[in-house]
mmCIF entry with sequence, helices, sheets and N, C-alpha, C, O atoms, coordinates in Angstrom:
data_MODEL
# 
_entry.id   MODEL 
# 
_entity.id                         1 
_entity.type                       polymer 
_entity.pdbx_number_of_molecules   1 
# 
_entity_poly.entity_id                      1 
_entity_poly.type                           'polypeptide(L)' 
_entity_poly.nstd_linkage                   no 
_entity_poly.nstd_monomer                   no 
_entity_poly.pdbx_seq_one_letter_code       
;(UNK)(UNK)(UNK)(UNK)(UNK)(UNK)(UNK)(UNK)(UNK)(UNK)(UNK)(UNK)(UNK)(UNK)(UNK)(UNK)
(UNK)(UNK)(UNK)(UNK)(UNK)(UNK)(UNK)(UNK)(UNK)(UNK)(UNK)(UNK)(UNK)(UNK)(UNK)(UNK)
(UNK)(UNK)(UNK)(UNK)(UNK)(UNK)(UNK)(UNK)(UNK)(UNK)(UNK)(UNK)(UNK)(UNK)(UNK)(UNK)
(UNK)(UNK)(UNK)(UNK)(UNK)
;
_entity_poly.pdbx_seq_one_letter_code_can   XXXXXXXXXXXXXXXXXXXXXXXXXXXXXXXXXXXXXXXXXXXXXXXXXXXXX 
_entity_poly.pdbx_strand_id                 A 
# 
loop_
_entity_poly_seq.entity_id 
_entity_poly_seq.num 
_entity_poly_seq.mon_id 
_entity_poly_seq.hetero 
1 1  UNK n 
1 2  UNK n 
1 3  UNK n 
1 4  UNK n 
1 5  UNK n 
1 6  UNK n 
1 7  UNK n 
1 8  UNK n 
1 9  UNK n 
1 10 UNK n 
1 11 UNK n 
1 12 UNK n 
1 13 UNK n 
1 14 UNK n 
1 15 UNK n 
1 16 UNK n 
1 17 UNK n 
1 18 UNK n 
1 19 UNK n 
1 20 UNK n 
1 21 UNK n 
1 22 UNK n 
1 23 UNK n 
1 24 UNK n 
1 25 UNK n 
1 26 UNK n 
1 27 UNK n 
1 28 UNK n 
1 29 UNK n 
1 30 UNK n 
1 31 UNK n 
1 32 UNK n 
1 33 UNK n 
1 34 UNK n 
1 35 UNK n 
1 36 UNK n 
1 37 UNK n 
1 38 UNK n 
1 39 UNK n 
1 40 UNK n 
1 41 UNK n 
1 42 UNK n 
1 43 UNK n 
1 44 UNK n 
1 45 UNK n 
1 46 UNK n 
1 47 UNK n 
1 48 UNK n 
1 49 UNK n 
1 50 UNK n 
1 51 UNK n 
1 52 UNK n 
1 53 UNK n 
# 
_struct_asym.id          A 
_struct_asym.entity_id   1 
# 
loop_
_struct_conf.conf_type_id 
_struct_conf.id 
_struct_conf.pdbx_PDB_helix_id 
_struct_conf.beg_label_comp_id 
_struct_conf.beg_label_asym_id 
_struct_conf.beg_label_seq_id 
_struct_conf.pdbx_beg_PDB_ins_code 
_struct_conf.end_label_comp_id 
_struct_conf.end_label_asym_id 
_struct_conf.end_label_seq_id 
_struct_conf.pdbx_end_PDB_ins_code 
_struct_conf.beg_auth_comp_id 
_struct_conf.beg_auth_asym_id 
_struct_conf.beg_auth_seq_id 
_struct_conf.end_auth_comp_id 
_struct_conf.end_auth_asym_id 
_struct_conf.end_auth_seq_id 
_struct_conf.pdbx_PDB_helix_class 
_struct_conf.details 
_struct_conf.pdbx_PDB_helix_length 
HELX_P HELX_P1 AA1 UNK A 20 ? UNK A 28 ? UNK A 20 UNK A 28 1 ? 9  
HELX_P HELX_P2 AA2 UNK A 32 ? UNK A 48 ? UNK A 32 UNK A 48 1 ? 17 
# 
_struct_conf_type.id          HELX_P 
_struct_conf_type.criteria    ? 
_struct_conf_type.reference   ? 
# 
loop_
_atom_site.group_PDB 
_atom_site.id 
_atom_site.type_symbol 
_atom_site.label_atom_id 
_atom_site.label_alt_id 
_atom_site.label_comp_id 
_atom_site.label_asym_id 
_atom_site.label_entity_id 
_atom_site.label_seq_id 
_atom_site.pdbx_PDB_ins_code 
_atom_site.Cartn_x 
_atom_site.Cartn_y 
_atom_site.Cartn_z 
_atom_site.occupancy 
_atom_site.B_iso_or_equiv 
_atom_site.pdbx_formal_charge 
_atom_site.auth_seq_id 
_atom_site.auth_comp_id 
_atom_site.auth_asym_id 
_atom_site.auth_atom_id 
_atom_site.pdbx_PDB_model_num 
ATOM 1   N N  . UNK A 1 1  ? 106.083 -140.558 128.276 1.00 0.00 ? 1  UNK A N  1 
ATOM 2   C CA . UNK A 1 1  ? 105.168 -141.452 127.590 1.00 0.00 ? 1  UNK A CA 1 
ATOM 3   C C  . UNK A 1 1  ? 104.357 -142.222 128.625 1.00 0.00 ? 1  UNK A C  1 
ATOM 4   O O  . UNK A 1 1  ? 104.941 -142.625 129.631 1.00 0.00 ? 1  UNK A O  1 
ATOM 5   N N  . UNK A 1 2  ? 103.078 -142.456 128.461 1.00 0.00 ? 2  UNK A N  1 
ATOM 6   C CA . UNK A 1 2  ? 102.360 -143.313 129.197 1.00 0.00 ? 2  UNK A CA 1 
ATOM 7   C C  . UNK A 1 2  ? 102.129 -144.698 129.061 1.00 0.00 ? 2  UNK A C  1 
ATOM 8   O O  . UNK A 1 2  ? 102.072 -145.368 128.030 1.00 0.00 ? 2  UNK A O  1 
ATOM 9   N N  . UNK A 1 3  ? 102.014 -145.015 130.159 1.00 0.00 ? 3  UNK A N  1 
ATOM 10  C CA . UNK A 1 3  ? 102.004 -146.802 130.000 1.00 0.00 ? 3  UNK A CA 1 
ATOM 11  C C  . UNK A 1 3  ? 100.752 -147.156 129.471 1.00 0.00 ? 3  UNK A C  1 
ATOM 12  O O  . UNK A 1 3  ? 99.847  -146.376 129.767 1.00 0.00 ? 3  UNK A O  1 
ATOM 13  N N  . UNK A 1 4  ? 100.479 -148.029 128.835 1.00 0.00 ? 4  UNK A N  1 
ATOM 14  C CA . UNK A 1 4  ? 99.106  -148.683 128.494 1.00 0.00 ? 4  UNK A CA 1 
ATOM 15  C C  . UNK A 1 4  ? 98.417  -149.250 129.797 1.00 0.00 ? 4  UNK A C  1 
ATOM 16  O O  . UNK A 1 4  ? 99.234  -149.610 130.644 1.00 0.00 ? 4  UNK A O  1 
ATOM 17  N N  . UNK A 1 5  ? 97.636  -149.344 129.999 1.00 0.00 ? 5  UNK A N  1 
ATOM 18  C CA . UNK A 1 5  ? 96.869  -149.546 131.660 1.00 0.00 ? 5  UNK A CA 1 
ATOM 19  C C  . UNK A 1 5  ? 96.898  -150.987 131.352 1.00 0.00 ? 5  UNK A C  1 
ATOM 20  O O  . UNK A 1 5  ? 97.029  -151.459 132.481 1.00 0.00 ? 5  UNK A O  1 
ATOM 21  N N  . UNK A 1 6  ? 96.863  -151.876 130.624 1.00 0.00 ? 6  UNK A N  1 
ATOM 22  C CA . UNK A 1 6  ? 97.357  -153.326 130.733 1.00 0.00 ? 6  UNK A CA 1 
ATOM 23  C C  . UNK A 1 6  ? 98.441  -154.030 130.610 1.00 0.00 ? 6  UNK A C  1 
ATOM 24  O O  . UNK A 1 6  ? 98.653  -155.237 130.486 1.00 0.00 ? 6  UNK A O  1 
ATOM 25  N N  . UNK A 1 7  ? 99.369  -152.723 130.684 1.00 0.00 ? 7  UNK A N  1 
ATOM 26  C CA . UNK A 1 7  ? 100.550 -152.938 130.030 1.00 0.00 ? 7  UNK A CA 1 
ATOM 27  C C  . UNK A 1 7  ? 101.240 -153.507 131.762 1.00 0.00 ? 7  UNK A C  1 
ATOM 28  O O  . UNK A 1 7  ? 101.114 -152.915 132.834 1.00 0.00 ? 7  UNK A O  1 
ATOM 29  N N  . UNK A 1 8  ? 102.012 -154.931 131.461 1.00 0.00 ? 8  UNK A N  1 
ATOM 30  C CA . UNK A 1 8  ? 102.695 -155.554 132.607 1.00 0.00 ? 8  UNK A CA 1 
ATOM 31  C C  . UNK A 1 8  ? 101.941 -155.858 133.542 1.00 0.00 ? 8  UNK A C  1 
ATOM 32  O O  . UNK A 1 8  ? 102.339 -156.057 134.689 1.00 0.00 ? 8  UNK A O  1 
ATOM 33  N N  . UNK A 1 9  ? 100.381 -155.956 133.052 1.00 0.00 ? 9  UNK A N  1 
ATOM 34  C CA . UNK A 1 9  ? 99.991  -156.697 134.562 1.00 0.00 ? 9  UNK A CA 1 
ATOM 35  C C  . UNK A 1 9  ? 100.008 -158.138 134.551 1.00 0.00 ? 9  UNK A C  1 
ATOM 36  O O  . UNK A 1 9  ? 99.530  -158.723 135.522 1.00 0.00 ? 9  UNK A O  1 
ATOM 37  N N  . UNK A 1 10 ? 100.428 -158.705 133.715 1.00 0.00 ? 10 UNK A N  1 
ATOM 38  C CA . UNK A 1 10 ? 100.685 -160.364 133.499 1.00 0.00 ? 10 UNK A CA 1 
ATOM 39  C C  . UNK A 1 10 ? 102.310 -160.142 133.449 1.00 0.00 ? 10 UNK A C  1 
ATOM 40  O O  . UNK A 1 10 ? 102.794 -159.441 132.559 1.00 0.00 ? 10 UNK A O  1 
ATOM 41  N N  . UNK A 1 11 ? 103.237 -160.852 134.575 1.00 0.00 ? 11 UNK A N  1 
ATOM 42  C CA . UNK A 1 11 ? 104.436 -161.047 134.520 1.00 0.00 ? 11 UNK A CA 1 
ATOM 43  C C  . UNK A 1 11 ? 104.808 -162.272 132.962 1.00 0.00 ? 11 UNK A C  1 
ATOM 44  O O  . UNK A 1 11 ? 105.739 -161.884 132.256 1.00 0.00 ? 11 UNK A O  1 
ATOM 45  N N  . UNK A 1 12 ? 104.280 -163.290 132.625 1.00 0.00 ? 12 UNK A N  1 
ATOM 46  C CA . UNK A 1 12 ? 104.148 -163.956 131.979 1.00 0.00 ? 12 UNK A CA 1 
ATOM 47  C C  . UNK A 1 12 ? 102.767 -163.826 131.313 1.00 0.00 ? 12 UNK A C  1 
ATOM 48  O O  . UNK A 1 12 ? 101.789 -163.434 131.949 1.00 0.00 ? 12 UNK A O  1 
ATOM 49  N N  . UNK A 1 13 ? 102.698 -164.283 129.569 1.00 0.00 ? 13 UNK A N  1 
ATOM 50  C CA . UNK A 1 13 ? 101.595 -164.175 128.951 1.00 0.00 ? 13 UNK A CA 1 
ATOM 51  C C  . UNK A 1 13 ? 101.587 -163.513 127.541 1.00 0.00 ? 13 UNK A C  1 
ATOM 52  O O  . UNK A 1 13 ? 102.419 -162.705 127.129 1.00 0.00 ? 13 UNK A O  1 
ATOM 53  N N  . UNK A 1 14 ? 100.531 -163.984 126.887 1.00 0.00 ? 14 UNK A N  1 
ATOM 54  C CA . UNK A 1 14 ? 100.763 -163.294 125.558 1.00 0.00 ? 14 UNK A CA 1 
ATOM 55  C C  . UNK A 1 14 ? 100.172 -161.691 125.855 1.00 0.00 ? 14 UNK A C  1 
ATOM 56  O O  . UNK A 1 14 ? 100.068 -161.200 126.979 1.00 0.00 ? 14 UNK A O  1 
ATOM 57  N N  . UNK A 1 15 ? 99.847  -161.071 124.681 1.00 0.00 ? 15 UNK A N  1 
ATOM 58  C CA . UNK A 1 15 ? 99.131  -159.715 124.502 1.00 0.00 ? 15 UNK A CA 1 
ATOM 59  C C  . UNK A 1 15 ? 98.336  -160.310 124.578 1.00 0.00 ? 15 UNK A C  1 
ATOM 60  O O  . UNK A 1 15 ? 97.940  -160.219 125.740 1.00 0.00 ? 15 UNK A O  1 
ATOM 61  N N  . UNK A 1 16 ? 97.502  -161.221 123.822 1.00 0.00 ? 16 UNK A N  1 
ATOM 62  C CA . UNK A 1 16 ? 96.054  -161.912 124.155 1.00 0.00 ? 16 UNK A CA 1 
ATOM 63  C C  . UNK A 1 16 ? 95.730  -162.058 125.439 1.00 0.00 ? 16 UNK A C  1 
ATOM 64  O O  . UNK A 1 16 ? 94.612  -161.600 125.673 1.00 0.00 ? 16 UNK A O  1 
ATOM 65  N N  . UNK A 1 17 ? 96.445  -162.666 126.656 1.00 0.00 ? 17 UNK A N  1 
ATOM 66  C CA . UNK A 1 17 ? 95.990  -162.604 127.876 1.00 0.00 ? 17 UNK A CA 1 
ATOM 67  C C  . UNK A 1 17 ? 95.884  -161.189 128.534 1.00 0.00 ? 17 UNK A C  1 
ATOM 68  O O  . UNK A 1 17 ? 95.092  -160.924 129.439 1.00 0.00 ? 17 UNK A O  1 
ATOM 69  N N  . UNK A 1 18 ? 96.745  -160.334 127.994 1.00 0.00 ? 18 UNK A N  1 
ATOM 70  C CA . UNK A 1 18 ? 96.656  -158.988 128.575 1.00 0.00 ? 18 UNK A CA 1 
ATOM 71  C C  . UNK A 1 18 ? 96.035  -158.717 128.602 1.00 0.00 ? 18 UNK A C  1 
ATOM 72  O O  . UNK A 1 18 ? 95.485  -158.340 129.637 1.00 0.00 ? 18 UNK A O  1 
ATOM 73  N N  . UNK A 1 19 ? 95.333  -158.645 126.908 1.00 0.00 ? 19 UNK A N  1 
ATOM 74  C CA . UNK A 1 19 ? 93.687  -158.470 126.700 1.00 0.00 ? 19 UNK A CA 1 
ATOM 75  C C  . UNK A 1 19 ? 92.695  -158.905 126.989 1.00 0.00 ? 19 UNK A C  1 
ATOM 76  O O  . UNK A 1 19 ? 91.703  -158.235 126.702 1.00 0.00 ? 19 UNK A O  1 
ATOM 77  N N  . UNK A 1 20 ? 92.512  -160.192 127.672 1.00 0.00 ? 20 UNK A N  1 
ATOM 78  C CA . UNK A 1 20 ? 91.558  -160.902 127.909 1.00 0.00 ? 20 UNK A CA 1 
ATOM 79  C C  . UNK A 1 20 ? 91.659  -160.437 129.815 1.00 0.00 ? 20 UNK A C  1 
ATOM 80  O O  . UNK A 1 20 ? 90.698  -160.479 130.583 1.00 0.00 ? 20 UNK A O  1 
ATOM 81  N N  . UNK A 1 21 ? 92.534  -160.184 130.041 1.00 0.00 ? 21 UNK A N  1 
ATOM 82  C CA . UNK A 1 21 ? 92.532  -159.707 131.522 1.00 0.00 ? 21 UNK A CA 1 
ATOM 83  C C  . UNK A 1 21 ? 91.994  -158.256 131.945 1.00 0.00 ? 21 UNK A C  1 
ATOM 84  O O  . UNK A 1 21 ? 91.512  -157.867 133.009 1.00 0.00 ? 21 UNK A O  1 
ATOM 85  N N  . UNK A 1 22 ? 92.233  -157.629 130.801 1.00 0.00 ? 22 UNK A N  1 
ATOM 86  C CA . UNK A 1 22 ? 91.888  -156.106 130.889 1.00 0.00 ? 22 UNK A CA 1 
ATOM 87  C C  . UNK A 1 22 ? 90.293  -156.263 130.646 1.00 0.00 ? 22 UNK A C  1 
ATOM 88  O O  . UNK A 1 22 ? 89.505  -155.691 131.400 1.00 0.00 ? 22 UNK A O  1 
ATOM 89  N N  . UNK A 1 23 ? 89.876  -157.012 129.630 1.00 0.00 ? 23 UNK A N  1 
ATOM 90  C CA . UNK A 1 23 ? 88.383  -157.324 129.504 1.00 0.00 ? 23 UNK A CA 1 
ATOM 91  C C  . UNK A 1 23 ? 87.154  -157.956 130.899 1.00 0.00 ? 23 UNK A C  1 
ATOM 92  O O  . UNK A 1 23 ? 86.040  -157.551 131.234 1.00 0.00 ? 23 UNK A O  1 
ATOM 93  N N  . UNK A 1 24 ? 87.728  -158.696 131.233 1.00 0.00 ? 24 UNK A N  1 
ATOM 94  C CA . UNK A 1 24 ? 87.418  -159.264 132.750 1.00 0.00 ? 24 UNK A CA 1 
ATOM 95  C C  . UNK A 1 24 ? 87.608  -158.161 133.901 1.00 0.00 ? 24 UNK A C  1 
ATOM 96  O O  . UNK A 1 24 ? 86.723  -157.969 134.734 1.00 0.00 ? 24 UNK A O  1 
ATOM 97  N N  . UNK A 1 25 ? 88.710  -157.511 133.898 1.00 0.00 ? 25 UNK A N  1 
ATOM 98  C CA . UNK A 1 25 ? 88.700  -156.443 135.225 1.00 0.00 ? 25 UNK A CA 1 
ATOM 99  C C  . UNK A 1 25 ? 87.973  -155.392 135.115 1.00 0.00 ? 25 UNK A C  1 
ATOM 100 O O  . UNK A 1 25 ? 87.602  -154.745 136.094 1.00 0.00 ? 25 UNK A O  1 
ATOM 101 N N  . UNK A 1 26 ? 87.541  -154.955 133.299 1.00 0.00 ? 26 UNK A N  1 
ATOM 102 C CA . UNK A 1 26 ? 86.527  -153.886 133.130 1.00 0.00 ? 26 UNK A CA 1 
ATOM 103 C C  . UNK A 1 26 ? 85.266  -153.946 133.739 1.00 0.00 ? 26 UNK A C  1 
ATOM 104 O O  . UNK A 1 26 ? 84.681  -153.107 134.424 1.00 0.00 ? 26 UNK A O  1 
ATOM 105 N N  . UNK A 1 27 ? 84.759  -155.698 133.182 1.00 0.00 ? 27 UNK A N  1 
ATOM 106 C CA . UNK A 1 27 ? 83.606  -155.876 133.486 1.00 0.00 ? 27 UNK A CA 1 
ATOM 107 C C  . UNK A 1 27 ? 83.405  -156.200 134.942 1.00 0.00 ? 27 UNK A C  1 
ATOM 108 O O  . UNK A 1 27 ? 82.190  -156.262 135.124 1.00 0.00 ? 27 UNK A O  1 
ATOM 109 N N  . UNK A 1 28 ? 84.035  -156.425 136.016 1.00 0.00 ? 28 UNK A N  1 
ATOM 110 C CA . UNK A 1 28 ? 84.164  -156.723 137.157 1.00 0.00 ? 28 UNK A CA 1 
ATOM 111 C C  . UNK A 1 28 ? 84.007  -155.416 137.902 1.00 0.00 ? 28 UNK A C  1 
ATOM 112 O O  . UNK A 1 28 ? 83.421  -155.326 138.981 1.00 0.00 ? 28 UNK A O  1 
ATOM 113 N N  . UNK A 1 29 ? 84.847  -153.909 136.934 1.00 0.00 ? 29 UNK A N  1 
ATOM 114 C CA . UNK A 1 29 ? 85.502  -152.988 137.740 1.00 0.00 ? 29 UNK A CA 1 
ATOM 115 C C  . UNK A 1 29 ? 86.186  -152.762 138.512 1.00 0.00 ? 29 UNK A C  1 
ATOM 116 O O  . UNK A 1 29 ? 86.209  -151.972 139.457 1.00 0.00 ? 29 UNK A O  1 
ATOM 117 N N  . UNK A 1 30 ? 87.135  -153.863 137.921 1.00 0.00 ? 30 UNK A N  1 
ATOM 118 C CA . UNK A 1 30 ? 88.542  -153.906 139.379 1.00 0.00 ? 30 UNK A CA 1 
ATOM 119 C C  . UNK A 1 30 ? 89.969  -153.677 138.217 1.00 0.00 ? 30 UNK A C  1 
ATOM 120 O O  . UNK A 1 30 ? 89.916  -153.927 137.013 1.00 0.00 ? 30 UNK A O  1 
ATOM 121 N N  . UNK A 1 31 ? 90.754  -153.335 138.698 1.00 0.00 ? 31 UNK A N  1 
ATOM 122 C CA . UNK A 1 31 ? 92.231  -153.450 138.259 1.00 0.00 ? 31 UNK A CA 1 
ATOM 123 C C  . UNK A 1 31 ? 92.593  -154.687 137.846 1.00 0.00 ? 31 UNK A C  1 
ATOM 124 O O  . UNK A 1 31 ? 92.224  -155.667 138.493 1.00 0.00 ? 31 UNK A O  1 
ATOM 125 N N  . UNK A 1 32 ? 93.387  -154.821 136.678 1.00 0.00 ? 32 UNK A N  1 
ATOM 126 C CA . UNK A 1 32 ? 93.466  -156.168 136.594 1.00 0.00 ? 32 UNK A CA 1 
ATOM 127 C C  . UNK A 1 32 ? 94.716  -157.088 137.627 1.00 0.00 ? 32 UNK A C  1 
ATOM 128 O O  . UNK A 1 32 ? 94.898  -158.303 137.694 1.00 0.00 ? 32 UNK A O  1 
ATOM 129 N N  . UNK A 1 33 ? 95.320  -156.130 138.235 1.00 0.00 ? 33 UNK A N  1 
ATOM 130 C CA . UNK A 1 33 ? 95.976  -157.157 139.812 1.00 0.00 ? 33 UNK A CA 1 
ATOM 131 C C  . UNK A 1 33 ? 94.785  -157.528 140.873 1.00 0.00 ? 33 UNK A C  1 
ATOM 132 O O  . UNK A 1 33 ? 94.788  -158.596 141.484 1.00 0.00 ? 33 UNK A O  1 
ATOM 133 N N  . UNK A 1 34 ? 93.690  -156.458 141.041 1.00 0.00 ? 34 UNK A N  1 
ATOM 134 C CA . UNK A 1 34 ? 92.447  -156.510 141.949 1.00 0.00 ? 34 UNK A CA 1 
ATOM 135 C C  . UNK A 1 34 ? 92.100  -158.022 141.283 1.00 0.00 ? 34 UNK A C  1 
ATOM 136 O O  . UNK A 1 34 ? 92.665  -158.921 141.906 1.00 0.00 ? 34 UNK A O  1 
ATOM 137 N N  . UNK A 1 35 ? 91.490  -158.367 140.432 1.00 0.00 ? 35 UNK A N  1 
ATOM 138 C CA . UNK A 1 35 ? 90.675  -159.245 139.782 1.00 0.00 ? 35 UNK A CA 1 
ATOM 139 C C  . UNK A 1 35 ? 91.410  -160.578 140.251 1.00 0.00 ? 35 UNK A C  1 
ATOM 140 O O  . UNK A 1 35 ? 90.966  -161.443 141.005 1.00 0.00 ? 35 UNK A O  1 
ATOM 141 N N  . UNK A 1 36 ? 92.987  -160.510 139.437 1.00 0.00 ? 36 UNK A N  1 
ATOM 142 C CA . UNK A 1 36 ? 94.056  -161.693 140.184 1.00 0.00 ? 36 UNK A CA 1 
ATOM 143 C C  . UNK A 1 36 ? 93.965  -162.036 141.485 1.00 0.00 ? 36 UNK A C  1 
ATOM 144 O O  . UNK A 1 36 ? 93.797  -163.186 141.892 1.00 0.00 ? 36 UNK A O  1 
ATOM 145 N N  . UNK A 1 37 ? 94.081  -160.965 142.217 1.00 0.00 ? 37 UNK A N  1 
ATOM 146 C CA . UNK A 1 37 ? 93.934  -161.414 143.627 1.00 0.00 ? 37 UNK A CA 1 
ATOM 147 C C  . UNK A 1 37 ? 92.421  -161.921 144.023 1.00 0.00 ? 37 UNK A C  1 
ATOM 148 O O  . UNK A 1 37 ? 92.379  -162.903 144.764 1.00 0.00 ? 37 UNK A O  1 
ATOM 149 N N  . UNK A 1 38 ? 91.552  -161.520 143.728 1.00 0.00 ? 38 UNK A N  1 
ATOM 150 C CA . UNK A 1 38 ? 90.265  -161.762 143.871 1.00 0.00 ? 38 UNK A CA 1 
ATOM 151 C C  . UNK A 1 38 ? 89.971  -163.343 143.339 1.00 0.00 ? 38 UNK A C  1 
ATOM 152 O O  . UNK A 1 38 ? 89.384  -164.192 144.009 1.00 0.00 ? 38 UNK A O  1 
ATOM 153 N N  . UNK A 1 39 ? 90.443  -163.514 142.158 1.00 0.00 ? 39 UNK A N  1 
ATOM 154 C CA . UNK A 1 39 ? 90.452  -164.701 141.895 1.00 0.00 ? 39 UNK A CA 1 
ATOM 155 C C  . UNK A 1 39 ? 90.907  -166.044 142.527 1.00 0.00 ? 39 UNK A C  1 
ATOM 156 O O  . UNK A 1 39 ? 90.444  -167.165 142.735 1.00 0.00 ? 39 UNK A O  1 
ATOM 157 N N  . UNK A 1 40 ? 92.096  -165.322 142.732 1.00 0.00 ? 40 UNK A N  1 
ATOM 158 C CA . UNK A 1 40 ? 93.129  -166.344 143.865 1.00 0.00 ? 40 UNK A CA 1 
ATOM 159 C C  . UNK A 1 40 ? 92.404  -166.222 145.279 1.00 0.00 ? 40 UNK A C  1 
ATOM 160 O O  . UNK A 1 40 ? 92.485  -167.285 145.895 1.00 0.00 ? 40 UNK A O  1 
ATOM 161 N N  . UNK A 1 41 ? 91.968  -165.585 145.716 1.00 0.00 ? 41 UNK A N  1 
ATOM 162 C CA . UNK A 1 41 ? 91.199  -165.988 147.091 1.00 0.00 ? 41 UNK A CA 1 
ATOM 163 C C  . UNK A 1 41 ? 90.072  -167.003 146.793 1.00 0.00 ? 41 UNK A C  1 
ATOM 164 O O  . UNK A 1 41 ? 89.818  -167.928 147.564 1.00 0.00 ? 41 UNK A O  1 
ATOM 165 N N  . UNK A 1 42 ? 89.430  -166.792 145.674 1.00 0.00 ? 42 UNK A N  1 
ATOM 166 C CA . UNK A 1 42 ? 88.176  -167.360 145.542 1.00 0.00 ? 42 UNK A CA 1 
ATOM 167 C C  . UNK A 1 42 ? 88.210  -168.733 145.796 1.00 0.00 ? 42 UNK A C  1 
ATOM 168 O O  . UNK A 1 42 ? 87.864  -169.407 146.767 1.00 0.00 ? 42 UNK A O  1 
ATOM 169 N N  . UNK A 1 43 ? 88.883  -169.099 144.311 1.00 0.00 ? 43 UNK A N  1 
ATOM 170 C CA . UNK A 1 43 ? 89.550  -170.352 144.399 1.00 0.00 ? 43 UNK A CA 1 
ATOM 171 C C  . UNK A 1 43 ? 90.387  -171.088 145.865 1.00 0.00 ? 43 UNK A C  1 
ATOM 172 O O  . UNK A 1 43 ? 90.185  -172.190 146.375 1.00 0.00 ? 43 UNK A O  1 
ATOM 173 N N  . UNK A 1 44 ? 90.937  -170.479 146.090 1.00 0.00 ? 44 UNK A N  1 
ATOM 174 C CA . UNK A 1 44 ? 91.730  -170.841 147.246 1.00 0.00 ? 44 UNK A CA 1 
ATOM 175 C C  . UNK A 1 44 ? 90.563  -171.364 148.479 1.00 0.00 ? 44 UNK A C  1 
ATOM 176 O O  . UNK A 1 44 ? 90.586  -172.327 149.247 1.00 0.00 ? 44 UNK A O  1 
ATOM 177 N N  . UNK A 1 45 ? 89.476  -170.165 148.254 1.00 0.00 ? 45 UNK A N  1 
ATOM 178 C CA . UNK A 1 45 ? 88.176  -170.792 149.675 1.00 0.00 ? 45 UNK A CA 1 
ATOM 179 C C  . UNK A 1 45 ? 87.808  -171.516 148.985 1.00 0.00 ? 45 UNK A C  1 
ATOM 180 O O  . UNK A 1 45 ? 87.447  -172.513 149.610 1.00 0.00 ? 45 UNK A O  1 
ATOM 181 N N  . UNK A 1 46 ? 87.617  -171.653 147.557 1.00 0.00 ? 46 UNK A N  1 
ATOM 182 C CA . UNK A 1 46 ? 86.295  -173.439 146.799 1.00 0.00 ? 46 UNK A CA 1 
ATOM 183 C C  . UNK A 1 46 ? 87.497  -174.410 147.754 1.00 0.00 ? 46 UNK A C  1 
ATOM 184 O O  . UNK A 1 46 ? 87.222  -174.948 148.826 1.00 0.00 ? 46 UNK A O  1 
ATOM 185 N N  . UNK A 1 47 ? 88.526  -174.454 147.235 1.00 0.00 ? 47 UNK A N  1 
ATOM 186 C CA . UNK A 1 47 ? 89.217  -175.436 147.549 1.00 0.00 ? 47 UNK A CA 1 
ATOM 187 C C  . UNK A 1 47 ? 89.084  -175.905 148.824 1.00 0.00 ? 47 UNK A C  1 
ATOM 188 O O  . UNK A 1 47 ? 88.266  -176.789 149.080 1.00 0.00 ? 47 UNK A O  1 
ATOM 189 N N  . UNK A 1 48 ? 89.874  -175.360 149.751 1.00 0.00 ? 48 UNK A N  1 
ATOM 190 C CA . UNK A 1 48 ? 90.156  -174.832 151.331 1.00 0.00 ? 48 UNK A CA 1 
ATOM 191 C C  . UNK A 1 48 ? 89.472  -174.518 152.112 1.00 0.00 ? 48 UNK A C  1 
ATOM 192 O O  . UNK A 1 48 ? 89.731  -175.064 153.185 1.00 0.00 ? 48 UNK A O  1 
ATOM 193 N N  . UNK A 1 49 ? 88.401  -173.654 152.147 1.00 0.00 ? 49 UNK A N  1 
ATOM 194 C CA . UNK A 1 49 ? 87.576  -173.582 152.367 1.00 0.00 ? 49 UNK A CA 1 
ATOM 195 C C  . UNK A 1 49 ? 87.968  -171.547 153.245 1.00 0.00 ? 49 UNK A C  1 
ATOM 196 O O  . UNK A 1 49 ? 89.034  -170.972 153.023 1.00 0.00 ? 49 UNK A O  1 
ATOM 197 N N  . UNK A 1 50 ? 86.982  -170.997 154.021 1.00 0.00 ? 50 UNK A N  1 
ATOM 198 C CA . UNK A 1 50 ? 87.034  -169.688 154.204 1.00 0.00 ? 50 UNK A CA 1 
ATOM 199 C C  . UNK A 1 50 ? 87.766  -169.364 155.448 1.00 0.00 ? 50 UNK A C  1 
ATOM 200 O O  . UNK A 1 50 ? 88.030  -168.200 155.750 1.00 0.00 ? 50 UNK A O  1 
ATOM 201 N N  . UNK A 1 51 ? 88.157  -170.571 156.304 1.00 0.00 ? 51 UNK A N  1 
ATOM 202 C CA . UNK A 1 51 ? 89.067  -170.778 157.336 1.00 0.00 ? 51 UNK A CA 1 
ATOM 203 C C  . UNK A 1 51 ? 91.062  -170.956 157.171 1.00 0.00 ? 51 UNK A C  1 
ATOM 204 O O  . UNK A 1 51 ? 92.083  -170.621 157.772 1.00 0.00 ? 51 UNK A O  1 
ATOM 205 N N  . UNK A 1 52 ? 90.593  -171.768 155.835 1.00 0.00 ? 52 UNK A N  1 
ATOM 206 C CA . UNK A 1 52 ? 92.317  -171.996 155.632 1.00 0.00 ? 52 UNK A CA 1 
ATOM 207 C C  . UNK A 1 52 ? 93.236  -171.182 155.366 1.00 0.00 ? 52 UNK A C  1 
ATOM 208 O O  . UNK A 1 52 ? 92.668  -170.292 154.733 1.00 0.00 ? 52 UNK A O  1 
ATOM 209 N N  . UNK A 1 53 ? 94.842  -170.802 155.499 1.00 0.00 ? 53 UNK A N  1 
ATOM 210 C CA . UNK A 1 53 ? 95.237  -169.624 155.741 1.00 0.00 ? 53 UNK A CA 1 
ATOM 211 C C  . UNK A 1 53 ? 96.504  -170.367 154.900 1.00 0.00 ? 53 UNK A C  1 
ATOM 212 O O  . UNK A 1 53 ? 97.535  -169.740 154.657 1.00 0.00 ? 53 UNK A O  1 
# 
């Protein structure tokens, strides 16, 4: 049987976030772990800036 391609990429979360994550990584064209991580850097440089580690 095959996995659903959004299936477990939120360790925590409803099906709604699954879905709302799978919707965002489509439109991005990234995986929805790609997008997470992408996100988390982003944020991390607004904050921190493109030096902080």
């Amino acid at each position: 049987m095959r996995k659903k391609r959004n299936a477990g990429i939120i360790a925590y979360g409803t099906e709604e976030d699954r879905q709302k994550l799978a919707v965002l990584a489509d439109t991005y064209r990234l995986s929805g772990s790609e997008l997470i991580i992408k996100m988390i850097r982003d944020r991390f440089t607004d904050l921190y800036g493109p030096s902080a580690s």
